[in-house]
N, C-alpha and C positions, 0 to 999 in steps of 0.2 A: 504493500500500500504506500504510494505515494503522498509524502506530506502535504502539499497544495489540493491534492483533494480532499481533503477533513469535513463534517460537516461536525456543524453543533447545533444543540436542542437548546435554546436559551428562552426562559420564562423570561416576556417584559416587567418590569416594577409598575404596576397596575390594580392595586387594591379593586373587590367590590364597589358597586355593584356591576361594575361590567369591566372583568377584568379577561385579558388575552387571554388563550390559551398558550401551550407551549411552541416557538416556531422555530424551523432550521432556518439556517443562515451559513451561507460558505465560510470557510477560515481562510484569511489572505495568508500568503507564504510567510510575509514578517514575521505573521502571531501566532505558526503553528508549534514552534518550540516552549512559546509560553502558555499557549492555552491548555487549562485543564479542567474538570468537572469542580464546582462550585466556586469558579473565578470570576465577579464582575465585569461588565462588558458595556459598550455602547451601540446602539444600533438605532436602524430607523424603522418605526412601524408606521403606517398610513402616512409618510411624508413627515413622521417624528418625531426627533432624537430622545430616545428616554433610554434610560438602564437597563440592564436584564441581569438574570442569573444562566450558569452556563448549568444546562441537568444532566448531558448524556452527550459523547465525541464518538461518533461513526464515519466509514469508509463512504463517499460520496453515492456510491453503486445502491446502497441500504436506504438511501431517503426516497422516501414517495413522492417527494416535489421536484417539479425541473426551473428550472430559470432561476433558483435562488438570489437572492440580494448577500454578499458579503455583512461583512460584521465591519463596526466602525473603527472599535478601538478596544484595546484589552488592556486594564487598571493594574496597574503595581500594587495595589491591595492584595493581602494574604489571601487564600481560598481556601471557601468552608470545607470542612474534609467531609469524607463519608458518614459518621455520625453526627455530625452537625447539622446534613442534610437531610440523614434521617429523622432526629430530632425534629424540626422543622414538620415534615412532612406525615409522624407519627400527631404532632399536635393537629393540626388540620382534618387529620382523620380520624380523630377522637372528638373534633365538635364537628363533624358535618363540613367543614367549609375549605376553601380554598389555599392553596404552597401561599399564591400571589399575596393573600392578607396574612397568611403569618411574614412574611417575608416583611411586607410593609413596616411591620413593628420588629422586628429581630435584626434588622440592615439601617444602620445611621446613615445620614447623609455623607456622601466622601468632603474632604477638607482637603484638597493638593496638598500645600505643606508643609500638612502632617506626617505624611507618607515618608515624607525626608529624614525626619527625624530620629536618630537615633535611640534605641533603647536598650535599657540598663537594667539588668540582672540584678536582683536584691540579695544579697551573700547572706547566710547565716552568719547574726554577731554574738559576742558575750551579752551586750544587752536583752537580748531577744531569748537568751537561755538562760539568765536570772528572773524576766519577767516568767518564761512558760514557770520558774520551778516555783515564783510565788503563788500566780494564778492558779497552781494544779493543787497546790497544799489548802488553800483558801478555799475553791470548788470542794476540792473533795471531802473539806468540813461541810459545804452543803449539801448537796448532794448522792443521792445512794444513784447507782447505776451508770457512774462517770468512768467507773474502772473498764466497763463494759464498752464504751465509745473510745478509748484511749485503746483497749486491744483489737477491735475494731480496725479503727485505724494505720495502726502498727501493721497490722497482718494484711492490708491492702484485702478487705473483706469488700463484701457488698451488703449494706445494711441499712435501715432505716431507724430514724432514735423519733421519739416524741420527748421534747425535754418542757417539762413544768419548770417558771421559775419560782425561785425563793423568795420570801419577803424580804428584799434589800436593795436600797434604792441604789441605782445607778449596775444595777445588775446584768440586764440587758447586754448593756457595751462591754462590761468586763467578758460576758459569755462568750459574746464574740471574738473580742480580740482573743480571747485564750485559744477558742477554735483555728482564728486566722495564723496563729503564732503554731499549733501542731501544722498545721497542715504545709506553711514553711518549712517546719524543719523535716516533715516526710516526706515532704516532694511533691505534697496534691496542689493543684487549683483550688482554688477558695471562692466561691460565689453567695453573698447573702442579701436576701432584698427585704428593704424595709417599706413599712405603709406608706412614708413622706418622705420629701427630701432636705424637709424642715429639720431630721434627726444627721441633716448631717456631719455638721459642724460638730457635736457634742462626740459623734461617733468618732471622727478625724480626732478630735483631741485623746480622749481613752487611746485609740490606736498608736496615737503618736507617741504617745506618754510609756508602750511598750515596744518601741524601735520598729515600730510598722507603717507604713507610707501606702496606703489601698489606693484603688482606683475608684473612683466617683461617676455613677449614670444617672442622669436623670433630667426630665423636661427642664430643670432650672439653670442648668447648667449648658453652657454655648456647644455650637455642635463639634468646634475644635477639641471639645473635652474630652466630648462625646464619642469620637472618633478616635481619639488618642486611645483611652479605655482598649475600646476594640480592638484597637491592632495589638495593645498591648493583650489580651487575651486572648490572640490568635498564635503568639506566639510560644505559651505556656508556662503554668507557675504564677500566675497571676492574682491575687487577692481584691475581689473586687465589691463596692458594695453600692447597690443603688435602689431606685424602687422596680414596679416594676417591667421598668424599660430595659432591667438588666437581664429580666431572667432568662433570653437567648441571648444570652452572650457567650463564643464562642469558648466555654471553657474544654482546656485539653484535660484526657483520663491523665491520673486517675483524678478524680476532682471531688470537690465536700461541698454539697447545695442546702442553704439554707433559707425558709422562708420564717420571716420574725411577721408572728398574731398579735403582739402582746401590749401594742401603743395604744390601742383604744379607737382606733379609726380606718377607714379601707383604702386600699392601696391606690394610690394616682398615677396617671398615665395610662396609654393604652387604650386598643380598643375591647368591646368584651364581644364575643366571650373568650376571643384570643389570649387576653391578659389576666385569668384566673390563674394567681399565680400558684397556689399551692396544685390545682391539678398541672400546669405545664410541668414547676419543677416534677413531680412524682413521675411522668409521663418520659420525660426526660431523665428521668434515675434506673425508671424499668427498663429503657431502650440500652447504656451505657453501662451500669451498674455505679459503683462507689462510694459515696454516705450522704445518706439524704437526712436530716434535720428539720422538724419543724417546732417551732420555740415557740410558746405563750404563758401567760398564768396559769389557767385552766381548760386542758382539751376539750374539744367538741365531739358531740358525736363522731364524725366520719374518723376523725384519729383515735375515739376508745374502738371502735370496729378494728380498726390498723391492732392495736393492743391485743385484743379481745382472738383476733383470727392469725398473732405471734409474725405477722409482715413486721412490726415494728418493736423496738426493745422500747422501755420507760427512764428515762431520768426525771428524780424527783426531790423534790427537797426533804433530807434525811431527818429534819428536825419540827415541830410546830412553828406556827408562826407567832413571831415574836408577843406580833400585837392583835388581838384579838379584837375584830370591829363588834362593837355597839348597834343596834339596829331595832330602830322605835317606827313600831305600825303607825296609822291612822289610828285606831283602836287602842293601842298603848299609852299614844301622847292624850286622848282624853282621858285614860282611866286615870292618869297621870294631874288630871283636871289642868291641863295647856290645849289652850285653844288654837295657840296658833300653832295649823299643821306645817304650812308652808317653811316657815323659820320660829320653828320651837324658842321658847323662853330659856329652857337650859343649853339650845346652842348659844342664846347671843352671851348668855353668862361665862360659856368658855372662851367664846373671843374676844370678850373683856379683860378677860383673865388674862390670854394669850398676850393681850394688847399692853397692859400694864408691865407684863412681864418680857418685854421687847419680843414674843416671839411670834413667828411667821404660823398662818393657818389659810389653809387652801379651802373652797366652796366649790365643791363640781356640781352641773347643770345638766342634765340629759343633750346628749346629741341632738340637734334639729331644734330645741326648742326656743334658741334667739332671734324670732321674730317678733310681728309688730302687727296686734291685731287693731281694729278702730271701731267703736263705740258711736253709739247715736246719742249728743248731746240731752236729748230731750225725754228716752226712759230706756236708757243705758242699754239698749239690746245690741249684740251683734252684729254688724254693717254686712250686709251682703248684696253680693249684685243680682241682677233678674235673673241669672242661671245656677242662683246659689252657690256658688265659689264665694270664699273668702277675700277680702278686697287686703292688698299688700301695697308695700312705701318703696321706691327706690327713687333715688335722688330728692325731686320736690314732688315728683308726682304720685298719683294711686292708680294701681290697676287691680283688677278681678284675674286672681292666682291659675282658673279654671277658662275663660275665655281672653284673657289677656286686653280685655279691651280698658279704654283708660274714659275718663269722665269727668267732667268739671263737678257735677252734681249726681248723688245718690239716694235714691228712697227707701227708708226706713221699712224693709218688711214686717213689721210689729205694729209702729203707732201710724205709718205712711209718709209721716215726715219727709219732704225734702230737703236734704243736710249738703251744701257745696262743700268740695274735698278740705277744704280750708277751717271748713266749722268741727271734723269729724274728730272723737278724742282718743287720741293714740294709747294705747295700754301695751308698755312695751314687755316682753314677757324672756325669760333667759338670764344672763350675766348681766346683761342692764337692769333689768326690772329689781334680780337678786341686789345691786350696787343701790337704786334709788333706794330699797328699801331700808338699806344699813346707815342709810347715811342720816335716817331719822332712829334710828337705835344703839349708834355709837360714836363716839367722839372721833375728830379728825384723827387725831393721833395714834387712834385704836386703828381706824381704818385704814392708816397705810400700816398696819401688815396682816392685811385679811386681801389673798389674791382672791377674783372670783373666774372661773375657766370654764368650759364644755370640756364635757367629757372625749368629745374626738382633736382637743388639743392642748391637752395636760404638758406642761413643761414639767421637765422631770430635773427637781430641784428640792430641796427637804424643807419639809416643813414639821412643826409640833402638833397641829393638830391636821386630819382631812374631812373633810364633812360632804356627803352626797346626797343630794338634794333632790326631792320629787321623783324617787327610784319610779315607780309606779310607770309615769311619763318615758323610762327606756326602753319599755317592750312595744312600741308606737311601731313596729316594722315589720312587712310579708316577708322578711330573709329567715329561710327555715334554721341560720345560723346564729338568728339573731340576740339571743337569751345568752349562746357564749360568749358572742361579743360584747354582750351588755356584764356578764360579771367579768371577763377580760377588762374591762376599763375600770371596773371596779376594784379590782385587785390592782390593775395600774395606778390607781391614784393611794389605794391603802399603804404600797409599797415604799410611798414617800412620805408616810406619815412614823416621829421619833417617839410620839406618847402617848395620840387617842387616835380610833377613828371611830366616825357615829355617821350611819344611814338613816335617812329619813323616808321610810318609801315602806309598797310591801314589797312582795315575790315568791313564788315557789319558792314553799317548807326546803325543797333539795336545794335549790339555787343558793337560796340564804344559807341553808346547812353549807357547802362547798365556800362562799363568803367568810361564813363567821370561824369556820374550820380550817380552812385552807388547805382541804380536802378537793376528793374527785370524785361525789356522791354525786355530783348535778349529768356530769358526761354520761357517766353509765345508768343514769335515770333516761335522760333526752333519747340514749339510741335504743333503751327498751322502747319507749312511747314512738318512735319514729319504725320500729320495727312491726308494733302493734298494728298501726297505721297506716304502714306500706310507704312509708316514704324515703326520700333519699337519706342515707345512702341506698338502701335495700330498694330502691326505685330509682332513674332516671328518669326527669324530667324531660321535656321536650316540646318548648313552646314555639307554635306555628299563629302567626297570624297577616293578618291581610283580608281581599272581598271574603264572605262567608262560604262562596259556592268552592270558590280556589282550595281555603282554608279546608273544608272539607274531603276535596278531592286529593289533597296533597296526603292527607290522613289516613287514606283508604293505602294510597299508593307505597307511605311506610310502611304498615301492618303488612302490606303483599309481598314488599320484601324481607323480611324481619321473619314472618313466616311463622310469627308469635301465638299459641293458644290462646283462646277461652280464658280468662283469668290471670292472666299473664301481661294484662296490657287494663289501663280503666284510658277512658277518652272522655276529660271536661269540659264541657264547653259543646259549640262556640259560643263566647260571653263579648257581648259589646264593648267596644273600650270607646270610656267614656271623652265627647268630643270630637271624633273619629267617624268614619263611615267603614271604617275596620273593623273586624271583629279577631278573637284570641283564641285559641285551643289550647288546652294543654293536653300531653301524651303522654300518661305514668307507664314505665314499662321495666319488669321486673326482671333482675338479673337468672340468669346468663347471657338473655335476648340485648338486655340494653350495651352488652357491649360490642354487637354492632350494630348500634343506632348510628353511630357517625359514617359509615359507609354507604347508610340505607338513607339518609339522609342528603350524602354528599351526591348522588345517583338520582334523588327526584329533583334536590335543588336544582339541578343544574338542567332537568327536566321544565319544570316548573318557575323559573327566576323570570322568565317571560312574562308571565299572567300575574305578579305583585305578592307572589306567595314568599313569607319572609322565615325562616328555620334559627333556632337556637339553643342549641343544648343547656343543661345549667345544673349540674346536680346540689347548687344549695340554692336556689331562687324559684321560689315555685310562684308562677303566673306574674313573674315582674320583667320588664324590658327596659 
């Protein structure tokens, strides 16, 4: 075979919803020594120029096309290897959908010159091996099951840990870096992704403070950074940590993936359901092997199943927790004869105390709840618009949350009153409402040092007391994961607390036992009831929506490939989505069928993407888009 006649299969960079398929393209002479499978390229489709990936190099004779277009240009960028591409290619086929959209998220934009740049091998130093042997003596006071991840490791195993953390503030990053710090001195790749890229600076400092220098991904970050990162993780040994823009990043075997639960809020970036990052990592550990990690306070369901079915080992904290939270019902604080539910009379007492006595005390808020409802001057009811949505503030103006339409004047559905936007009375509800209220219950000087926060953005900082406020108000959400996430932030903000912590809220008997224990009574309650129920994990979700006739037919077309029994599958809907001329299905379908949902899916979609029919896997989101 002659070199100048090569051909290549190069996918264009082309996201949904109408993305190329794969096309040949001849190899000019220049490029045929450097072209190989998974190397960047430039080409022209429809008169142009965009990127592509290179998937497959054959003898000219083998293509079905004749008149081919050459290729334009071929990138000094590394090239993804075989399991990179698989990677890639195993996630796509796990939610139904397209190489083209993972690609879109897992490929930064190129930077020329960066590609110039030199890079630099991080050597094992003396510092790095005083810190691993304080970090390991310190963990292994916390922790039972740390010996377990360290032979693990050592032996180039393939294994999965679930690691519970300890009550101790600033934990998180220590875990980390102790992790980043083995896997330097063994020789693996280190990849960890956090919720935000807000934790980065705090992360970089810990790291630093252990003679470690990671690499940083993330939308905040320029795409020079961006890109540096990548190359530098294409060439291996890499230490990198970002959100989760990082979690295809081309880490080389053997390599240690971690996905961090444990900040209290959901990870940014990405599109979904490509960027569920705890199934890509898992997806990605099954296909390669090496050590998968996922780190929170408290497991959820789908990780005690991991437990419970011995896929994954436990670290856990060997000891009680130090401080044991307080937790006063509705019911309590009356029997208690305190009326005020919202801010109890023995909280403001402790941060008085606090406040006299110079110290720091944190108030967390439920996720979501900093908004701003508006009131009918005239018999204080509810403002709403003709479509009944709730009417919302951004900038000067008002709009209706549900139609988005905006209006100088609104009528009072109660007394009929016509109120202009300007007369209507704001009741601001959250960390504002929480701040107006204190500032009539304690002295200025009390009140600078009472921080108030949400709970999805806790600065992780110490404080003397922590107090969480209107618990009740956290279960406000359809995410079937939602109840862990809620005591994960819980545990996140107790863990910053040196002397009390006090909940004001109810919750599941289990939940709160798992809270005031700092136990894992609540996970292995959640996956009985989810198991009772037939829900994920023990079900796959799979929500189709779009016309209702589409919606329907697409449904029939799954079930035909799937090939699933009687009972084996429930079909909800189709349910109106409200505002829409859409409607929603959802498809429960029980394991062993649902794990090829995504091929049975990727095979109508592409059927079906014509007539508006829209596919989404999601095994912890049930009926949400």
């Amino acid at each position: 075979m002659h070199e100048a006649f090569l051909v290549a299969r190069i996918l264009p960079f082309r996201p949904a919803p109408s993305p190329y398929p794969a096309l040949d393209y001849l190899v000019p002479l220049p490029f045929s020594s450097e072209i190989q499978r998974g190397r960047r390229v430039r080409i022209h489709v429809k008169q142009r120029r965009m990127e592509g990936l290179v998937l497959d190099l054959f003898p000219l004779k083998e293509s079905k096309f004749q008149n081919l277009k050459s290729l334009d240009e071929v990138f000094p960028s590394p090239a993804l290897d075989e399991k990179q591409i698989n990677d890639l290619e195993s996630v796509a086929r796990f939610f139904g959908g397209r190489l083209s959209n993972t690609l879109d998220l897992a490929l930064p934009s190129r930077v020329k010159n960066v590609e110039s740049r030199p890079w630099e091998d991080q050597k094992w130093s003396g510092k790095n091996e005083a810190a691993l042997c304080n970090l390991l003596k310190e963990a292994s006071g916390l922790y039972s099951g740390l010996s377990s991840l360290t032979q693990s490791l050592s032996n180039f195993e393939n294994q999965s840990f679930v690691w519970d953390l300890a009550q101790k503030r600033g934990n998180i990053f220590e875990c980390l870096a102790l992790l980043g710090l083995l896997s330097k001195k063994l020789g693996y790749s280190f990849l960890a992704c956090l919720p935000s890229d807000r934790f980065f600076d705090q992360a970089k400092n810990v790291f630093s403070t252990y003679g470690l220098d990671p690499l940083f991904v993330g939308s905040s970050l320029g795409k020079a950074q961006n890109y540096a990162s990548f190359l530098s993780c294409c060439k291996g040994g890499a230490i990198a940590l970002g959100t989760r823009r990082a979690m295809y990043l081309p880490m080389k075997d053997p390599c240690l993936m971690v996905d961090v639960n444990a900040l209290g809020q959901a990870f940014t970036d990405g599109m979904a359901p490509y960027a569920n990052v705890r199934d890509v990592l898992s997806i990605r550990h099954k296909n390669r092997g090496g050590i998968r990690i996922s780190i929170s306070y408290c497991h959820a369901a789908e990780q005690e199943k991991w437990l419970r079915e011995k896929t994954a080992l436990h670290i856990f904290p060997s000891s009680p927790a130090p401080l044991r939270p307080v937790c006063f019902s509705r019911d309590r604080l009356l029997e208690m004869g305190d009326r005020f539910v919202h801010l109890p009379s023995l909280l403001v007492e402790e941060l008085r105390k606090n406040g006299n006595e110079g110290k720091k005390s944190l108030l967390v808020c439920p996720a979501g709840s900093d908004i701003t409802l508006f009131l009918c001057p005239k018999c204080s009811a509810f403002m709403r618009c003709k479509c009944k949505g709730s009417l919302k503030s951004k900038g000067k103006g008002i709009f209706c949350s549900r139609c988005r339409k905006r209006q100088n004047e609104w009528v009072c559905y109660k007394c009929g009153a016509t109120i202009p936007s300007y007369g209507l009375v704001a009741l601001k509800r959250g960390p504002e409402h929480v701040k107006e209220e204190l500032k009539g219950l304690l002295k200025e000087k009390d009140l600078k040092n009472v921080d108030v926060s949400l709970a999805s953005s806790i600065d992780q900082r110490p404080y003397s007391l922590v107090a969480i406020l209107d618990a009740w108000l956290s279960f406000f959400s359809l995410n079937l994961d939602a109840e862990s996430k809620v005591l994960n932030s819980w545990m996140e903000a107790a863990s910053l607390a040196s002397e009390k912590v006090i909940l004001i809220g109810e919750g599941q008997k289990e939940l709160l036992s798992s809270f005031e224990g700092w136990n894992y009574v609540f996970p292995a309650w959640d996956l009985e009831e989810k198991r009772k129920a037939g829900m994920p994990p023990f079900r796959t979700a799979l929500n189709i929506w779009g016309a209702e006739k589409e919606v329907q037919k697409s449904v029939e077309e799954v079930l035909k490939v799937l090939k699933a029994p009687e009972g084996e599958f429930e079909v909800m809907g189709p349910m109106p989505i409200p505002n829409s001329e859409e409607c929603l299905c959802v498809l429960l379908v029980s394991l062993p069928f649902a794990d090829g949902l995504g091929e049975a899916v990727a095979s109508v979609s592409h059927l079906r993407s014509a007539s508006g029919a829209h596919f989404w896997i999601d095994p912890y989101c049930f009926g949400c888009r």
